[in-house]
N, C-alpha and C positions, 0 to 999 in steps of 0.2 A: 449631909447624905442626899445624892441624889433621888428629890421623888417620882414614882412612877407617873407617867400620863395617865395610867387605866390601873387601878389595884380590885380586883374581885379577894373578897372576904369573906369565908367559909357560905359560900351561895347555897343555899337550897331552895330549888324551883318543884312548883306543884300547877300544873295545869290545870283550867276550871275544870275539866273534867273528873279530874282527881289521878290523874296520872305523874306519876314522879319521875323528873328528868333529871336534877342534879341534887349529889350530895354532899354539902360540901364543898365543894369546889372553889379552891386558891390560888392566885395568878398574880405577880405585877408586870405589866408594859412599859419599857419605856422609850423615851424618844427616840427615833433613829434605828427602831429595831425593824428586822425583816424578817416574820419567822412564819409557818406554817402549822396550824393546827389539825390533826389527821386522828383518823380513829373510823370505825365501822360503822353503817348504819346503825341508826339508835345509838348511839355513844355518850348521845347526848354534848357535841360540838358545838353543832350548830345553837343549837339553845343557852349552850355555853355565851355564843360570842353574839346571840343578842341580848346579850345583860351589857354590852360593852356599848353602847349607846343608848342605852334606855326600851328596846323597842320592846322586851322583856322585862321586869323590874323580881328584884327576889322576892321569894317567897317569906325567906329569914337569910341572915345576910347582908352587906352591901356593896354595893361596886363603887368606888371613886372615878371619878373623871377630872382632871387638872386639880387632885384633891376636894372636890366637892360630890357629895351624894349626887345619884342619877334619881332618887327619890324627889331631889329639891331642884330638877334642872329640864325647863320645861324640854319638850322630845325635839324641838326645832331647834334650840338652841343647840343642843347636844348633835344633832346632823352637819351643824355647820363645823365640828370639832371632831365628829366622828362619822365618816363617812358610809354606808354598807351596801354593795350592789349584789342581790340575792343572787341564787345561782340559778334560777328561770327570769331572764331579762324583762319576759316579759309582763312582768308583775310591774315593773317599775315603767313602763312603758304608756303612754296616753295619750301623745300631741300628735298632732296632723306633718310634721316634720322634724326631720333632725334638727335643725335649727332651733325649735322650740322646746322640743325638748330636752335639750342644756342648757336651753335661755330662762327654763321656768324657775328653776328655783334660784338665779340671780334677779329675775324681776317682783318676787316674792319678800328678796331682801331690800330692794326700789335700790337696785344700782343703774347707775347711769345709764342711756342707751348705749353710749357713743363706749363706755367700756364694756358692756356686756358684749357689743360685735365682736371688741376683740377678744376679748378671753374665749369666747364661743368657738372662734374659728382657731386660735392656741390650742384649746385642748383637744381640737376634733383633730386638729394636725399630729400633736404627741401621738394619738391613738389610731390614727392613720385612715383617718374618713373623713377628712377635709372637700372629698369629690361626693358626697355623699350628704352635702349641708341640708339640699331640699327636696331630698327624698322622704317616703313615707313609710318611719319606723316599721310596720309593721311588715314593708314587702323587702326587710331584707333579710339575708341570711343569720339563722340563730347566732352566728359567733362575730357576725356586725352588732344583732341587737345590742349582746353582750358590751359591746366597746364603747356603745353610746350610752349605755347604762353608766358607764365605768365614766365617760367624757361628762357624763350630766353631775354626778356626784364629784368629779374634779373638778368641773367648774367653780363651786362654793372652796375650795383652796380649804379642805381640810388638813388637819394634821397627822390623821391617821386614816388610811384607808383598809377597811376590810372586806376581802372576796370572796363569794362564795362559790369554789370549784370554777375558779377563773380559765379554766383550760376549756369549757363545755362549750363543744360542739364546733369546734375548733380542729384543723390536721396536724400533726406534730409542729409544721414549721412555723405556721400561725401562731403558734399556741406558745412555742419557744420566745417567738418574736413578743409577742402579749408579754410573758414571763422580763424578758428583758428590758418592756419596757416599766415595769412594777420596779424594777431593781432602776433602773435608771431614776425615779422621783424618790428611790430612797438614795444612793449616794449622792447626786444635785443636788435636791430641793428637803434632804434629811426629814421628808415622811416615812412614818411609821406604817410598814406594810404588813397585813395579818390575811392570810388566805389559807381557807379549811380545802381540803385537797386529800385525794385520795391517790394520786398520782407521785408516789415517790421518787420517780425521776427529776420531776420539775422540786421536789421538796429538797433532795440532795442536790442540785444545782445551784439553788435557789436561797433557800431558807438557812440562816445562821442560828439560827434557834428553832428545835420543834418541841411543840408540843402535845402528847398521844393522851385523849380522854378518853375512857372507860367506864363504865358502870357510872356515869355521871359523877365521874370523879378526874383528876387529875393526875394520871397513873406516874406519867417520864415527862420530866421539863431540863431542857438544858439544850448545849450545842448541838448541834445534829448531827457530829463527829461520835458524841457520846452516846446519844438516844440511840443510835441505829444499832450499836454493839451490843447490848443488852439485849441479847436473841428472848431470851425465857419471860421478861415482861412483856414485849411485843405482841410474842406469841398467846399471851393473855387476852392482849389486847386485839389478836384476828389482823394484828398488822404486821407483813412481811417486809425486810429490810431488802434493799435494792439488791439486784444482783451482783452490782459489783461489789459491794460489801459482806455479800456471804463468798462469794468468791476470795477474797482478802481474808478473811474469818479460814477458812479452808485452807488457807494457804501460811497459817501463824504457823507450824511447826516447819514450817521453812526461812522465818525469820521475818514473816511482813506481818508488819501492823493493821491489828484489824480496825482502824477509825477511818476506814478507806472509802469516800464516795464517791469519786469519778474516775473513770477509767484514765485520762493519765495520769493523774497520782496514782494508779495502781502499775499502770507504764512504769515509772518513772521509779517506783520499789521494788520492782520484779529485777531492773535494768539493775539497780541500783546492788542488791544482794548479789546479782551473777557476776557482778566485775570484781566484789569483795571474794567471789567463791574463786574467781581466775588468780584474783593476788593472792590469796593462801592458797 
C-alpha cells in the first residue's frame, strides 16, 4: 500500500494561550497530489497545515512526514521536504536583494556557489522575476514579494510545496498565471502542491482534491467534483460552491450533472442534452 508523504493523526492543537484550534483532525497526503485546503476564518486551516512541517507540533496527536514523527525531525530538516510560503510574504522576507534572498537558504545548506547561481536564476525565471535579481525585496510590489517567497522556498527543491492564499494581492491574470505555474511543478517535476485559499475559482480550476475544515476539524475530503456538491455541509462550513456549480446543481431536473466546475464542461452538458432533446 502506498504510504502517504504527510498523514495527520487525530491532531489536537491547544495554543499557549489556552485557545483551542484543532479537534481531532485526520488527513493523509500523498505524492503528486494538488489540492487546496478552504474553509473560513478561524477554521482552523491554517493551523491545520502548520503541523504539516513541523512549524506547529500537536498538542495530542501526530503528523508523519515520509513516515517519520515531525516530534523526531528537527524544523530544518523538515523545510527542506516541506516547503511553506505564509500568505504575508513579508514575514519571510529579510535580504538586501532578490538574489539573496533565494540564495540564503541554499547557502545555509553550503551548496556550491557555482550551483546556487544557477538554481537561483531557474527558479526566479519559473516564477517570472528573472529581471528582478537585484532589486530590494522590499520595494516591490506585494504580489512580487509573494513570488520570491515562493522562488526562495523552491530553491531548496522540496517535495511538497504549500501556499498560503497564493493568489494575495495579485490581478486575476497574475494570479491565474501564478496558479498555472503551481500546476506546472506538479504535472513536470510531481511535486505535491497544498494551497489554503479562499478563492474558489482558482480551487475548482486548479485543485483535484479539496479539502473544507471546520470547527477545527476536517469536515469534506475528496475530489473537488464531489466536495462542491454537497451544498448542506458547505453551507456549515460558511463555504459557497462556485457559481457555476450551483448553476449545474439548478439545472439537474433538466438532466445535467451537478459535479460541474468549469464553465465549459457545463457548455459542453447544456450542448450535449439539447441535441439529445432535438433527437427524440
Amino acid at each position: 500500500m502506498k504510504q502517504p508523504l504527510i498523514s495527520v493523526q487525530d491532531v489536537h492543537f491547544t495554543y499557549p494561550d489556552g485557545t483551542k484550534a484543532l479537534f481531532g483532525a485526520s488527513l493523509d497526503i500523498y505524492e503528486g497530489e494538488m489540492m487546496a485546503i478552504v474553509g473560513q476564518n478561524g477554521s482552523g486551516k491554517t493551523t491545520l497545515v502548520k503541523h504539516f512541517n513541523g512549524l506547529l507540533k500537536p498538542t495530542v496527536g501526530d503528523v508523519l512526514v515520509e513516515g517519520i514523527s515531525v516530534k523526531k525531525q528537527p524544523l530544518g530538516q523538515l523545510a527542506q521536504k516541506v516547503g511553506y510560503v505564509y500568505q504575508n510574504p513579508s514575514l519571510q522576507l529579510f535580504c538586501r536583494s532578490v538574489r539573496d534572498e533565494v540564495s540564503f537558504g541554499l547557502k545555509l545548506a553550503k551548496v556550491p556557489p557555482d550551483v546556487i547561481k544557477k538554481r537561483v536564476e531557474e527558479v526566479l525565471d519559473t516564477v517570472g522575476l528573472l529581471d528582478k535579481i537585484e532589486e530590494y525585496p522590499f520595494f516591490l510590489t506585494t504580489g512580487e514579494k509573494q513570488r520570491v517567497a515562493i522562488a526562495a522556498v523552491l530553491s531548496l527543491n522540496p517535495s511538497v510545496l504549500i501556499v498560503d492564499e497564493p493568489t494575495t494581492g495579485q490581478d486575476f491574470k497574475r494570479a491565474y498565471q501564478f496558479m498555472e505555474i503551481f500546476e506546472r511543478l506538479n504535472k513536470e517535476e510531481n511535486k505535491t502542491i497544498i494551497f489554503i485559499t479562499h478563492e474558489m475559482r482558482f480551487t475548482t480550476e486548479f485543485a483535484q482534491r479539496t479539502v473544507v475544515v471546520n470547527d477545527g476539524k476536517v469536515l469534506l475530503d475528496g475530489l473537488s467534483t464531489q466536495v462542491f456538491t454537497q451544498v448542506e455541509k458547505l453551507q456549515e462550513a460558511f463555504v459557497t460552491p462556485p457559481q457555476i456549480t450551483q448553476l449545474a446543481l439548478q439545472l439537474g431536473s433538466l438532466g445535467i450533472r451537478p459535479d460541474i466546475l468549469k464553465v465549459n464542461e457545463l457548455y459542453a452538458e447544456i450542448k450535449k442534452e439539447y441535441q439529445d432533446l432535438k433527437v427524440g
